[in-house]
Structures are given as C-alpha cells and as structure tokens.
C-alpha positions as CSV (number, residue, x, y, z in Angstrom):
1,X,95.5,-97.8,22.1
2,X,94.2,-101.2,24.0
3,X,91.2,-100.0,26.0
4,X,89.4,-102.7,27.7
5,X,85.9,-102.7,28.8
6,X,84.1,-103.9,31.6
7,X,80.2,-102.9,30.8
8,X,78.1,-102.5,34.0
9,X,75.6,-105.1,35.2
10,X,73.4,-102.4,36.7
11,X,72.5,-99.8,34.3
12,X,71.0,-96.6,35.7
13,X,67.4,-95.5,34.9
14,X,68.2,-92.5,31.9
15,X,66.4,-89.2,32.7
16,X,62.7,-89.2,31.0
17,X,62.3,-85.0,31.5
18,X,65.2,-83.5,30.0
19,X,63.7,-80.2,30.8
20,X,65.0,-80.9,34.3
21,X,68.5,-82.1,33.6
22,X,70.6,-79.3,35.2
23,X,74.3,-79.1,34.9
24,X,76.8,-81.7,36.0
25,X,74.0,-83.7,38.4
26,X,73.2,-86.9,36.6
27,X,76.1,-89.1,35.3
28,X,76.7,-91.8,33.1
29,X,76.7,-95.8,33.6
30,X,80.7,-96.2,32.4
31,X,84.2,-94.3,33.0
32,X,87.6,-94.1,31.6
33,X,90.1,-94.7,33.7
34,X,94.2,-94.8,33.2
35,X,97.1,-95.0,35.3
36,X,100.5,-93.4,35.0
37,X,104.3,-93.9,36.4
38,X,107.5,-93.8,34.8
39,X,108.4,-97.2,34.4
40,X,105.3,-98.1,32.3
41,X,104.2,-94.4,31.1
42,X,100.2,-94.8,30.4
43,X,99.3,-98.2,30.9
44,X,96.1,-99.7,31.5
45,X,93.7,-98.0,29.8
46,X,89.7,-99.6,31.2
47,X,86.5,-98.1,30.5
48,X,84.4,-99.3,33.7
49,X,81.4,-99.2,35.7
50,X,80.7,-95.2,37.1
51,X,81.6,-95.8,40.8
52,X,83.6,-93.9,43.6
53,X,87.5,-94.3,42.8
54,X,90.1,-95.3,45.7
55,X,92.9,-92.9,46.4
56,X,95.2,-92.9,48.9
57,X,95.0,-90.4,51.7
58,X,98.8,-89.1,51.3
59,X,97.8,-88.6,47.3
60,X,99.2,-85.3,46.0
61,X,96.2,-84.4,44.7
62,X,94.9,-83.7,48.2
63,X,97.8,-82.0,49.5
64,X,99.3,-79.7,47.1
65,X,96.4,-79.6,44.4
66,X,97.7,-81.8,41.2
67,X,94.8,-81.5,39.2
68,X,94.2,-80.6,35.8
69,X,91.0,-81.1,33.6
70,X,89.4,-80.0,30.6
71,X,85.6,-79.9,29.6
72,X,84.1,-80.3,26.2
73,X,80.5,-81.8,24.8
74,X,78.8,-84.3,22.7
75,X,75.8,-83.6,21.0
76,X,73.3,-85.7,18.9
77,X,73.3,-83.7,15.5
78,X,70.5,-83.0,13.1
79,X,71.4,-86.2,11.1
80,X,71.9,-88.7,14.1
81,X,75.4,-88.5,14.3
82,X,77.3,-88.1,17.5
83,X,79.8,-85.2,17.2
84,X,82.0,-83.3,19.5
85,X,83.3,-79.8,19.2
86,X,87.1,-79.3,17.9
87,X,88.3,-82.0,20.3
88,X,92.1,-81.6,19.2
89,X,92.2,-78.5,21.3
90,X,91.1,-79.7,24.6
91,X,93.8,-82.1,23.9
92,X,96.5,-79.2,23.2
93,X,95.2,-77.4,26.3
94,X,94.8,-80.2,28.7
95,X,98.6,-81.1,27.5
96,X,99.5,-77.4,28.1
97,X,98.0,-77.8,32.0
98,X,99.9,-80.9,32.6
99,X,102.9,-79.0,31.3
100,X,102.6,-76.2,34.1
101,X,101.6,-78.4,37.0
102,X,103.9,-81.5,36.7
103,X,101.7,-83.8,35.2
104,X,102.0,-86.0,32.8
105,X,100.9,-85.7,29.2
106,X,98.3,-87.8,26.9
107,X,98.9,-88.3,23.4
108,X,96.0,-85.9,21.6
109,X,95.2,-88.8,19.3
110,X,95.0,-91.1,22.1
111,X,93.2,-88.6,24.1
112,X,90.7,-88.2,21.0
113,X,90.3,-92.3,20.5
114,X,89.8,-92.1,24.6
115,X,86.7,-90.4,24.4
116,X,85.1,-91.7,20.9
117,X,85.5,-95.3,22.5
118,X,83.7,-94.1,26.0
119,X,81.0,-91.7,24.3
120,X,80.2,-94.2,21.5
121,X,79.6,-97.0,24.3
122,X,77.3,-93.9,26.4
123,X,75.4,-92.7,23.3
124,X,71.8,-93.6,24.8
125,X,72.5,-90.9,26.8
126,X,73.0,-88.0,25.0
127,X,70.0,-86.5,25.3
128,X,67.6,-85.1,22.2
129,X,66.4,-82.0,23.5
130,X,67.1,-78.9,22.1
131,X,69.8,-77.0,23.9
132,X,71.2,-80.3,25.4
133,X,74.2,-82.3,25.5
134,X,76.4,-84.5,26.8
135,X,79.0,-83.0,29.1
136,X,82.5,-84.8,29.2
137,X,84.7,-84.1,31.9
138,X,88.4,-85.2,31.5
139,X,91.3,-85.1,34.1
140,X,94.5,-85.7,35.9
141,X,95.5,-86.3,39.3
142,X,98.8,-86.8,40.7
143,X,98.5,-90.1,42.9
144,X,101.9,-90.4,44.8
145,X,101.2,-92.5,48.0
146,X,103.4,-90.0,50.3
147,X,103.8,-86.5,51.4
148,X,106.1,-83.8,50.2
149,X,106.4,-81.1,47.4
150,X,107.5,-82.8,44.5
151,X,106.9,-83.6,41.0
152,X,104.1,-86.1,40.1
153,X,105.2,-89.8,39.2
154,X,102.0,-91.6,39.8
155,X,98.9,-90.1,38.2
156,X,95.7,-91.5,36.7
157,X,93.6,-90.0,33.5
158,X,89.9,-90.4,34.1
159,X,87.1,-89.1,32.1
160,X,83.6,-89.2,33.1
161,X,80.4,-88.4,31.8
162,X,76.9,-86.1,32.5
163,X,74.2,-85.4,30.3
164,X,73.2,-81.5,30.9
165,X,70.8,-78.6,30.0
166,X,71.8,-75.1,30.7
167,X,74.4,-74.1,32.7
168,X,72.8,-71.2,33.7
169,X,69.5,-70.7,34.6
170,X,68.7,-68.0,32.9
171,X,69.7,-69.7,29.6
172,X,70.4,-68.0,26.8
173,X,68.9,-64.4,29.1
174,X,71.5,-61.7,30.1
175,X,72.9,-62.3,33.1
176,X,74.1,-60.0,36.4
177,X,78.1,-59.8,36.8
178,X,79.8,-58.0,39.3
179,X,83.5,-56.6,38.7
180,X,85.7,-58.1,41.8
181,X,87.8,-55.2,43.3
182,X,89.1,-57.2,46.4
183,X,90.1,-60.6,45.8
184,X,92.6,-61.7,43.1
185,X,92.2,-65.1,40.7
186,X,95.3,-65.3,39.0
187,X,98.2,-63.3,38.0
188,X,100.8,-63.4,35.3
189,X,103.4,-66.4,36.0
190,X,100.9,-68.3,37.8
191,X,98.6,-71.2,36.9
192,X,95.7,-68.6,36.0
193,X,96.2,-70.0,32.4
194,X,95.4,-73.5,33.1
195,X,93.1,-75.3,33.6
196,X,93.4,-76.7,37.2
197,X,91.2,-77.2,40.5
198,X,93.0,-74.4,42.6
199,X,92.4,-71.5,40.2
200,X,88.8,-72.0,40.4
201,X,89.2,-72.6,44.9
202,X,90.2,-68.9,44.5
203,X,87.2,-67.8,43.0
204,X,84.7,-69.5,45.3
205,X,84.9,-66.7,47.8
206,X,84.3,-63.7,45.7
207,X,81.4,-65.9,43.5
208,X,80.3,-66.7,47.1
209,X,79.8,-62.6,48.1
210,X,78.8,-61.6,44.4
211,X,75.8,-64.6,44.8
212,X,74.6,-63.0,47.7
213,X,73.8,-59.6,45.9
214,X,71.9,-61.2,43.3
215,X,74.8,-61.8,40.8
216,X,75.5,-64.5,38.2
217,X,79.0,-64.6,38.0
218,X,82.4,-62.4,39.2
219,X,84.2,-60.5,36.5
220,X,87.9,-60.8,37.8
221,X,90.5,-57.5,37.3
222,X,94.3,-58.8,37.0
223,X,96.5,-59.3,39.8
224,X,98.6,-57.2,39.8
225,X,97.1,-53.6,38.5
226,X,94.1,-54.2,39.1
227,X,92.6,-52.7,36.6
228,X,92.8,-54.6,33.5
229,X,89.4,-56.8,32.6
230,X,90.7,-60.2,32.6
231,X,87.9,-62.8,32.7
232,X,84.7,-64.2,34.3
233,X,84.8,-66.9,36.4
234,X,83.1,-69.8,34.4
235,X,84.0,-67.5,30.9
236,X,85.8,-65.7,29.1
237,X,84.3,-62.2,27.8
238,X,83.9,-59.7,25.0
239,X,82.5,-56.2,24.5
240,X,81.2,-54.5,21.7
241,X,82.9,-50.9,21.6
242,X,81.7,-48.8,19.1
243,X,81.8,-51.1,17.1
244,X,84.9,-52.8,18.1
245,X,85.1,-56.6,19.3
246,X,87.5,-56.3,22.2
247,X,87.9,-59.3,24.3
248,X,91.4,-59.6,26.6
249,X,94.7,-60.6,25.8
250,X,95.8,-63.9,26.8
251,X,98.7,-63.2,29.1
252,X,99.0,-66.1,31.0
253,X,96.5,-65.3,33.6
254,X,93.3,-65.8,30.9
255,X,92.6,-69.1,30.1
256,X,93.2,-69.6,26.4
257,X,89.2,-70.3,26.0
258,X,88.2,-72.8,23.1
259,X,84.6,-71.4,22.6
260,X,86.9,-67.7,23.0
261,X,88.5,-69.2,19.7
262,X,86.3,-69.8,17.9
263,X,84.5,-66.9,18.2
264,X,87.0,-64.8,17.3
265,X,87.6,-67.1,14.1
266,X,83.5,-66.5,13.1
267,X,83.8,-62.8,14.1
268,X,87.1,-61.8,11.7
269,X,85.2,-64.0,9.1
270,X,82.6,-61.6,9.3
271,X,84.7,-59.0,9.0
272,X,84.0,-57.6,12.5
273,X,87.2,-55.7,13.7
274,X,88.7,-57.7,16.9
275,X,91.0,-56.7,19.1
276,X,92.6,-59.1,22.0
277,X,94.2,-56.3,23.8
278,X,94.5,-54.9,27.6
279,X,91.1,-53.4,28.6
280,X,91.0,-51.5,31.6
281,X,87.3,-51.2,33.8
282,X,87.9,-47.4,33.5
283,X,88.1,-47.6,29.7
284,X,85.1,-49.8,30.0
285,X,83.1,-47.9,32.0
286,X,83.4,-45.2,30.5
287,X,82.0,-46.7,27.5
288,X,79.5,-47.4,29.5
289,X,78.6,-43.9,30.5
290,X,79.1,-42.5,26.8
291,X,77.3,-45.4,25.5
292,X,79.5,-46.8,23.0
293,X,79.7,-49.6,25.1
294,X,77.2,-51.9,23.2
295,X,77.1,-55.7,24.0
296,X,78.7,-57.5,26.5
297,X,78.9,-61.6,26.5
298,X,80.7,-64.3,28.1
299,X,82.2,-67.4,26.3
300,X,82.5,-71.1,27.4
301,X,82.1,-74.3,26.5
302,X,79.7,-75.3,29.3
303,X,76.9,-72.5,28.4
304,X,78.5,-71.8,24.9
305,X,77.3,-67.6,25.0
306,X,75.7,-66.0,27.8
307,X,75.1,-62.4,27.1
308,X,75.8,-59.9,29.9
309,X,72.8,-57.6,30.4
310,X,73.9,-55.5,34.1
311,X,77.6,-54.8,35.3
312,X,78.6,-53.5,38.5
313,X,81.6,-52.1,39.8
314,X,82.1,-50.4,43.4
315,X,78.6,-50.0,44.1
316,X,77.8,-48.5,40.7
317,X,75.7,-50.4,38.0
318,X,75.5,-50.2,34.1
319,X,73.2,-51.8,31.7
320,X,74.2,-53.4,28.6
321,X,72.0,-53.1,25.8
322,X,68.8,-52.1,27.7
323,X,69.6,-55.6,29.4
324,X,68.2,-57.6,26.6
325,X,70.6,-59.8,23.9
326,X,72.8,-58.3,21.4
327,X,72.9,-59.2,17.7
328,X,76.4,-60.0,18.0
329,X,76.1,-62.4,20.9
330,X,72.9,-63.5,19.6
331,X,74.8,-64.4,16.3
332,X,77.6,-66.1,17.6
333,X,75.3,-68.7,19.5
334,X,73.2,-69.3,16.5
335,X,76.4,-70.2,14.5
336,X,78.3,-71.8,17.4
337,X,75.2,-74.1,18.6
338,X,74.2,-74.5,14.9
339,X,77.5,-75.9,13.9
340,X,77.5,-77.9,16.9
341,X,74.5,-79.8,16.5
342,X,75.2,-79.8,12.8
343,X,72.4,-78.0,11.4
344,X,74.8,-75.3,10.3
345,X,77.5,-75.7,7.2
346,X,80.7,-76.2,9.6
347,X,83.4,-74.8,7.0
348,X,86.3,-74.9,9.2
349,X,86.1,-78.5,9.9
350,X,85.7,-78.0,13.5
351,X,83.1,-81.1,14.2
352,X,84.5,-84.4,15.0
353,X,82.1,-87.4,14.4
354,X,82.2,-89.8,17.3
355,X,79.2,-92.5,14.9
C-alpha cells in the first residue's frame, strides 16, 4: 500500500505527568486518513496533521448512523520495542462490522501496514509508564453527500491516536455494576454484535441513571427475555461459579470481545473449565445468595480486566468476593498485561512488533 505523508509543522507539547493522562483526552500530532467509492475502491491513503476533518452535512454518517470502529493499543515493551496486541483480529472484526452496516471492507494486511506506518511515525508518544499505552482508534464513515436510506458508496477509513492511563478510575479496584431491567442494548438480528456508534447511543441513557446511583458501568439483560446476562457496556464479563468460568454465548447481540478471547484461550490452557453458554440473572443470583458465585470481571481492551466487586439488581445488592480482586481476574491481568508489554513469554504469538 502507497501511504503518503504529510508530517506536521506544529508539533504538540507531549504530556510530562503521565500519572494524569486519562482516557481518550490527549491526541496525537498525525492521522490516517482514506477515502472510498466504487470506481476507485480505497484510494488515497495520507497520514496527516491531527486536525478537524470536513464532512458534508447530508453525510450518512449523520443521518442514519454509518459508523463502524474498532479499538486496540500500542505499548512500549520491556525491550523497547513497540508492539500491539493480536492486531489481525481487530481487522477480522472491524471487516465483520462493515459487513452488517454496508460499509466497505479494508484488506487486514493493509489494515495492519495502516497502523505500523502511523504508530511507528507517533512512537514518542507512547508513553513509559507502567499501566499505559497508546490507544488507537480506527473507523468508518459512510460519506455520501445526499439524503436517503441507502447503502454506503462514499466512505473514508481514518485512524487516530491518544496516549491513555486507566480507563477506569478505580484501576485495576472492583468496580459497582448495576444489572439494567428497563432499557434494552441490543437484541439477536441486530447490530448488538458490531462494533458501531448506535449500539453504544443506546446505552447512554441507562449508564446515565446507573452513574447517578454511584455505579461504574450497566450490566445489559438480552432483548428479548430479559433475563439472560449478556454484557457490560464498555466489556464483556465472566463469573466464577463454583468453580466454573462462565462468561455468555456470543449470539449476535455480544460483541465477539478480543480481550474476551483471549482469556478464554489462557483460561482452558490452564485447565480451568469454561463454559460460553446462556446465563440467566436468576441463575446468577442465586449463586450469589448460596455463595458459589465467586469472582466476577469484565474484559476489554481499553481497561484490559476490571474485576466486579458489588452487583445490583432491582434494588437488591451482592458482593463479589468480599468486594476485593479475585485470583482468577487477578491472573488473567498479570498474563494479559505481561504479555502485552512483553515481560511475559507470549506462546501463542499474539504480539505484533510495530519497531
């Protein structure tokens, strides 16, 4: 692939406290961006100067929501090299959102070359802290310059840049959720399996109420029963059930989580049973009141494990594991955040070095 590059001639000042980075805030000096149509496919293909892109006001993107993206990290590993996390399958998944919304797809080994050539050129500022990274944000929007439901022709790929501490506050701490009983994120047949801007407009309100209480995060119940665990709003989750890994099935309302992947991968390793299966919030919470139910963690690229200390559902609350950290969850971040930053053996191949 020809990617030019235009390097800016004002370079931002880089953060000197990366205790005070925050999450998706501070952005890079460069961007990728590429345009689509179906005369020339891709074409184009510019890394520029960070800067507010032009879009016409009739673009589909603003009416009827074509928007995919994906969201992955770099991270400065224990031997200086830049590496990301099994890259390939942000391509796959990214391609599998385009599929379902209409969007064109990327090549996955263009996709991969896309963001070597733009983090490579942003390296100074991947920061060296422990515990932070670089986040890369990749996506497509449908750019057709008039109104009416259609099909995307015109679309641009963009990727863009942000180097990050936690996600959550509380870090690697057990968090609050609270099970949603009233709205609905997804259901089977939708879009709750991709990864586009309109499944996470639906959870706004119900993050919005659950905030207010003093809550992290929603747990969402599926659309239809409403009663089947599905999957938190920035996450996907596991449970520890008497000694059972359970974490739900992907049925087209979950999205098919990469760091959810991989931990399944590390967990049957370790010869841990684990079972992707339909768990209802009775089944749960009865766990909970029998006290089998021992651990509880979410999984996700942005905060890698964050382990789930308090749930509540319809006014009643449990805690999980006296509210402190399990040795599972505790575990699986060691190995996960090890691996990434290379100062674990990495076995399965699933670091990509960027330089």
């Amino acid at each position: 692939m020809q990617i030019t590059v235009t390097k800016t001639q004002n370079p931002k000042q880089k953060p000197t406290d990366e205790t005070k980075l925050g999450f998706g805030r501070i952005f890079t000096d460069h961007m990728f961006l590429m345009d689509y149509d179906p005369q020339q496919g891709w074409h184009d293909a510019r890394i520029v100067p960070f800067d507010y892109i032009p879009v016409h006001p009739a673009s589909t993107v603003f009416h009827y929501g074509a928007e995919i993206f994906e969201g992955m990290k770099a991270y400065r590993g224990a031997n200086g090299q830049i590496i990301m996390f099994r890259p390939y399958e942000n391509a796959r998944r990214m391609n599998d959102s385009a599929e379902r919304l209409c969007l064109p797809q990327i090549d996955e080994n263009d996709f991969v070359e896309i963001l070597d050539t733009l983090v490579e050129l942003e390296k100074d500022w991947i920061p060296h802290s422990e515990g932070t990274s670089l986040y890369i944000r990749p996506f497509t929007y449908g750019n057709d310059p008039h109104l009416g439901v259609h099909a995307v022709s015109q679309a641009t790929f963009a990727v863009i840049c942000s180097p990050v501490g936690a996600y959550y506050a509380e870090g690697i701490n057990p968090v609050k959720i609270a099970i949603e009983s009233q709205d609905v994120r997804a259901v089977r047949g939708g879009t709750g399996y991709a990864k586009c801007g309109g499944n996470y407009a639906a959870s706004l309100r119900a993050g919005q109420r659950a905030e207010a209480k003093g809550f992290t995060q929603v747990l969402w119940l599926d659309g239809v029963e409403r009663k089947y665990i599905e999957e938190v709003g920035s996450m996907n989750v596991m449970f520890k059930i008497g000694g059972e890994i359970v974490t739900p099935k992907l049925t087209g309302s979950v999205l098919p989580g990469i760091t959810r992947k991989s931990c399944i991968e590390l967990l049957r390793a370790k010869d841990y049973t684990v079972s992707e299966r339909l768990l209802s919030v009775d089944e749960l919470f009865a766990a909970a009141q029998n006290g089998t139910l021992e651990e509880a963690w979410g999984t996700g690229t942005a905060a890698v494990i964050s382990p789930i200390g308090w749930l509540s559902y319809q006014d009643k609350e449990y805690t999980v594991n006296g509210g402190a950290i399990g040795p599972v969850a505790q575990w699986l971040y060691d190995e996960l955040t090890g691996i990434q930053w290379g100062k674990r053996p990495d076995p399965a191949d699933w670091c990509h070095t960027v330089c």
